[in-house]
Steps between C-alpha positions, in 0.01 A plus 500: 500500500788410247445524135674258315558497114376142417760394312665182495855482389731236329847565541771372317831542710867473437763493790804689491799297400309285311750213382266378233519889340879455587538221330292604177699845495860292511355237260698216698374159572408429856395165654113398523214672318576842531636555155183336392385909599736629233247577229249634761709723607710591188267760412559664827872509458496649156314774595676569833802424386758334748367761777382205758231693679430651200404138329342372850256774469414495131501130492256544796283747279494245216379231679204707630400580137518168378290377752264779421494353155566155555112440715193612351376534884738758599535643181085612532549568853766768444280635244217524725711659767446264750887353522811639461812280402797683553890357511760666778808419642540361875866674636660350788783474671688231590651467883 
């Protein structure tokens, strides 16, 4: 019989070359909303530096704790051990 470890799982992902992160790291403007990301993911950038798999992932790690904070739901769920939010990076390659 499989065992399984009951857990349910929110996860928080970032893509590899990310042009929202891009963009935040070179601080340019860019057309459409994406520089209305900029202060999301500032914090991300400053302590990743310009590194942009670096930022993807930390940004992605961020994220996941502020939306561990941000809902009371989640927030008692996590403590109760019954969800797991977690951020990660998705890598792929382009063809």
């Amino acid at each position: 019989m499989e065992q399984r470890s009951g857990y349910k799982v929110i996860l928080v992902m970032g893509h590899s070359n990310c042009g929202a992160v891009k963009a935040a790291i070179q601080a340019k403007g860019v057309p459409g909303q994406i520089s209305a990301l900029y202060p999301h993911i500032q914090p991300a950038v400053d302590q990743a530096g310009t590194d942009l798999e670096a930022a993807t992932k930390t940004n992605a790690k961020i994220q996941a704790a502020l939306l561990r904070q941000a809902s009371t739901v989640i927030a008692d769920l996590v403590k109760e051990h019954k969800l797991k939010c977690r951020g990660s990076v998705l890598r792929y390659r382009q063809r």
